[in-house]
N, C-alpha and C positions, 0 to 999 in steps of 0.2 A: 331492701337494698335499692338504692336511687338507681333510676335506669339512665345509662350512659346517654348524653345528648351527640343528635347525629351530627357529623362532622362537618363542617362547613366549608366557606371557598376561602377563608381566615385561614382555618386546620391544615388544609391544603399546603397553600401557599406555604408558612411555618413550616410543614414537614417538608418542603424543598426545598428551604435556604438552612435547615438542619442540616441537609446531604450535602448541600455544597457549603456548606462550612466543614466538612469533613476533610471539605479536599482543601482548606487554606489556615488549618492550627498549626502553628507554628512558635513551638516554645511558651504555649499555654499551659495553665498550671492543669494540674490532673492528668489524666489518661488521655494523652497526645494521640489524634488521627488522622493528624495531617502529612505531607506530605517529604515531611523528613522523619516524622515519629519511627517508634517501632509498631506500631500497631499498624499504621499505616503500609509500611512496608512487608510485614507478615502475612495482608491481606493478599498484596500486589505482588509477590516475589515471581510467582511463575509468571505474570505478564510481562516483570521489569527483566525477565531473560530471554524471554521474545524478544522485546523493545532491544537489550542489549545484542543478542541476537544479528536482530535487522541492521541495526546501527553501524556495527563492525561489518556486516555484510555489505551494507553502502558506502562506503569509505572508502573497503578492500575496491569495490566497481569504479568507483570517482578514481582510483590510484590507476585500476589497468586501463582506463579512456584517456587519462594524459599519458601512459606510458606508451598505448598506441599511436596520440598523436605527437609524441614526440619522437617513435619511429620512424614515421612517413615524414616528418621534416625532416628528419637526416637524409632519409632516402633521396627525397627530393633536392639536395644541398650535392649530391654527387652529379657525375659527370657523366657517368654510365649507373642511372639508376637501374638497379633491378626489382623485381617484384616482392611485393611488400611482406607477400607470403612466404617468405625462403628467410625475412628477417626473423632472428635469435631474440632481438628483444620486441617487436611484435606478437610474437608466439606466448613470450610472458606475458605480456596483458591480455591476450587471451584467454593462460592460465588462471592467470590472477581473476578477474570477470568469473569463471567457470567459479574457483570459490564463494567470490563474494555473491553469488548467486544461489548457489548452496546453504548459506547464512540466512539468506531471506527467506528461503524452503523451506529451513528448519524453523525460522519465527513463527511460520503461522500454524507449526503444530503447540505452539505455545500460548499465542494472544490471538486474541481475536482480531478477523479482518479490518475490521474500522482503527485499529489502533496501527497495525503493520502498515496497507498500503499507504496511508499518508506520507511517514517517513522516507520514500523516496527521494522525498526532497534532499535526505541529507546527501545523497550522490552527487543531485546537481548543485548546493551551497558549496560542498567538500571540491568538487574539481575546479568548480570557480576559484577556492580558494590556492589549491594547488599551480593551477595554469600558472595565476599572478605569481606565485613563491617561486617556481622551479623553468617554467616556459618565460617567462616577464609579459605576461600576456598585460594587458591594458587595466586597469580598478577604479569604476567611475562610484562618486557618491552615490547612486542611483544603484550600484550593488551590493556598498555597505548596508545602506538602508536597507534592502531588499533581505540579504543576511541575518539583519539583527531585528525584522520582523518574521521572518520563516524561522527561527528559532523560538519567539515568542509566542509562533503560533503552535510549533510544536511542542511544548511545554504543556500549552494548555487541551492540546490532545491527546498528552501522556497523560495528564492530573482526570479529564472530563470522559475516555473513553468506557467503553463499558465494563462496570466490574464483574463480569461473570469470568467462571472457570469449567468449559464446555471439557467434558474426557471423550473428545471424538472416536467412539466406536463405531464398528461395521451398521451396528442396529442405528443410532444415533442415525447415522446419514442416511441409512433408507428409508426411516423414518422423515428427517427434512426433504429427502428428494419425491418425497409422492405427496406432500402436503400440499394443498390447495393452493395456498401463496406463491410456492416456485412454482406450479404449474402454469396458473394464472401470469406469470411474470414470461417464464419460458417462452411461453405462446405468444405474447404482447412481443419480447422480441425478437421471437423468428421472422412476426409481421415487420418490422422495422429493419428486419437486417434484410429482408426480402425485397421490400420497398426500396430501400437505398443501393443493394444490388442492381438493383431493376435499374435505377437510374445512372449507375456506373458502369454497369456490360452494354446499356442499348440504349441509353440516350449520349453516352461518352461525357458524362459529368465526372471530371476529376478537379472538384473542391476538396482543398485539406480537411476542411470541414466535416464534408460527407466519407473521405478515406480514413479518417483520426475516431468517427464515430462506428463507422466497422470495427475498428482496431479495438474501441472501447466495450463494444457488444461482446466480442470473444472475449474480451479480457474478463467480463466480468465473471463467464463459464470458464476460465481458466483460475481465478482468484477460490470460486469455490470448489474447483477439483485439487488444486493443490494442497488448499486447507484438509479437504478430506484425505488426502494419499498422506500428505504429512501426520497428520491426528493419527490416522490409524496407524503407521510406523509405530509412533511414539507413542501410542497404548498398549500394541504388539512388544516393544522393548520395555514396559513398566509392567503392563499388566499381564493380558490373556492375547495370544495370536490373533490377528485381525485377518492379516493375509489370503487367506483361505474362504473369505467371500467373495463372491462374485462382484459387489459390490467395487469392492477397491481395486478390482480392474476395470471397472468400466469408467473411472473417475480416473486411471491413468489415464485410458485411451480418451477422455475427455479432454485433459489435460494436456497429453501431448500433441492430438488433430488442433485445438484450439489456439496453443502456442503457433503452430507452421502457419496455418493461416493471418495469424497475427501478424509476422513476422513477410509475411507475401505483403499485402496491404500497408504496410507501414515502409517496407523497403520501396515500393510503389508513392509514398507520398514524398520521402526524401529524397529520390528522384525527380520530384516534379517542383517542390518548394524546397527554400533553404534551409538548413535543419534547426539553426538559430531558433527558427519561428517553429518548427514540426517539434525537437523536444519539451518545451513545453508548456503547450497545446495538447501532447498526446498525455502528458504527466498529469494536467488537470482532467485531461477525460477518463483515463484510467483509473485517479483514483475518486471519481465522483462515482463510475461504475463499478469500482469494488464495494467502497459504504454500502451502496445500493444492493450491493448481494451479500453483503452481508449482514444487514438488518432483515433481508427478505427471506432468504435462505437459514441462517444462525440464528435467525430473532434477535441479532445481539445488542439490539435497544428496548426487549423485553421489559418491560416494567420500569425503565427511569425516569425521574425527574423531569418535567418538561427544558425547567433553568440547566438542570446538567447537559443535556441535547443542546439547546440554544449554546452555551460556552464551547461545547465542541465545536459543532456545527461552525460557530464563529473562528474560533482557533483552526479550522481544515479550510475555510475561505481565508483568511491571513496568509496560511501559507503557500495555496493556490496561487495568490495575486500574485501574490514577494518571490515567488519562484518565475514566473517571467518574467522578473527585470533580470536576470542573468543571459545573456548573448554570447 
């Protein structure tokens, strides 16, 4: 038998424009794996319910932000305004917000982090598109644009993101939570969040900058406590009870100390700057520091393509940009 010749930087390369042509057959003859095929989609089903998921979840969020702000300008429009919190349809968009929030919770026991936080975006293209439809709020080229680039980039973070199918168990996560990588990371950012404390209690540095990169630090231990309370539910309801580790409470109270604080620091910057400029600014930090936990934490760019990275990678900067031309 001839012995196999070793693989080269040729070999290589060919077996990663093989994988991303997987992501772009489109009505090729044979067994279709692209991204309208069925095989494509039989891969992807439980990721494309995440994505659906989040999607509906950001939507339902962009509908109660114009409904709140369309509250408080009536309010405002009276003679004798009273407080905003006694309004009936304030309270709605509150409601509303509490689900579409819940949507998002449920995504990430579905798809992995790097696929969920990006779509944020669709909250702020969807209210922008709303304000202009129902408020007549203002629609400059510079939004359209903005629009039909964070859509294109979100596409190609749906086609490029990771195809794995993680069954988040109680063992799974305390396996990822003692693994050398989030320790190593933990630690680099207690240093960084201590530092930049350090210079916000007792030098009195209040840069959005330095407030929005707090807010992105917790965010990114709140992105992986959710993933894990969500996974485990939702292995608890298909599989074997998760609940009853210790584990998955300690990834609540992860989850919910990390949210308060976030939520301190971030009410702190839009106090201090306009929020035009503070959402998003905090949208791209947030979801730079989710990716980052979740490749570090999920490994959930385990083993791909360098070209499928680079495509993401470029489609989550696409949408970054094109989401701050929205005001």
């Amino acid at each position: 038998m001839a012995a196999l010749a070793p693989a080269g930087p040729g070999d290589a390369a060919s077996a990663a424009l093989d994988e991303l042509s997987l992501n772009f057959t489109y009505g090729a003859p044979g067994v279709g794996n692209g991204s309208l095929s069925g095989a494509w989609y039989r891969r992807n089903q439980i990721h494309l319910f995440g994505v659906l998921l989040a999607i509906l979840g950001n939507l339902v969020i962009s509908i109660s932000l114009n409904i709140q702000k369309y509250s408080h300008l009536q309010l405002a429009q009276q003679e004798h305004p009273r407080p905003y919190f006694k309004s009936v349809l304030w309270w709605s968009g509150v409601l509303l917000m509490a689900v579409g929030e819940t949507g998002n919770f449920a995504a990430y026991g579905f798809a992995p982090i790097t696929l969920i936080a990006p779509l944020g975006c669709v909250s702020v293209t969807g209210s922008a598109i709303i304000s202009v439809t129902f408020l007549k709020d203002n629609l400059r080229a510079s939004d359209l644009l903005g629009m039909t680039l964070a859509f294109a980039g979100t596409y190609l973070l749906v086609n490029f993101a990771p195809n794995i199918t993680q069954a988040i168990s109680a063992r799974t996560v305390q396996y990822y939570f003692v693994g050398w990588q989030f320790l190593i990371y933990v630690i680099l950012e207690i240093l960084i969040f201590c530092i930049l404390l350090y210079f916000y209690k007792r030098k009195g540095m209040k840069h959005m900058v330095i407030l929005l990169t707090l807010v992105a630090l917790l965010a990114s231990l709140t992105v992986i406590s959710v993933k894990a309370v969500s996974g485990m539910i939702t292995f608890s309801m298909t599989d074997k009870m998760q609940l009853t580790y210790p584990i998955f409470y300690i990834m609540f109270i992860i989850m919910i100390a990390s949210c308060v604080f976030q939520v301190k620091f971030l009410n702190q910057a839009t106090k201090l700057y306009n929020t035009t400029r503070v959402v998003p600014v905090n949208h791209i930090f947030f979801t730079i520091s989710a990716i980052i936990a979740g490749i570090i934490f999920y490994q959930e760019f385990l083993g791909a393509a360098f070209l499928t990275v680079f495509i993401y990678l470029f489609g989550e900067t696409n949408v970054g940009q094109n989401t701050t031309r929205f005001k």
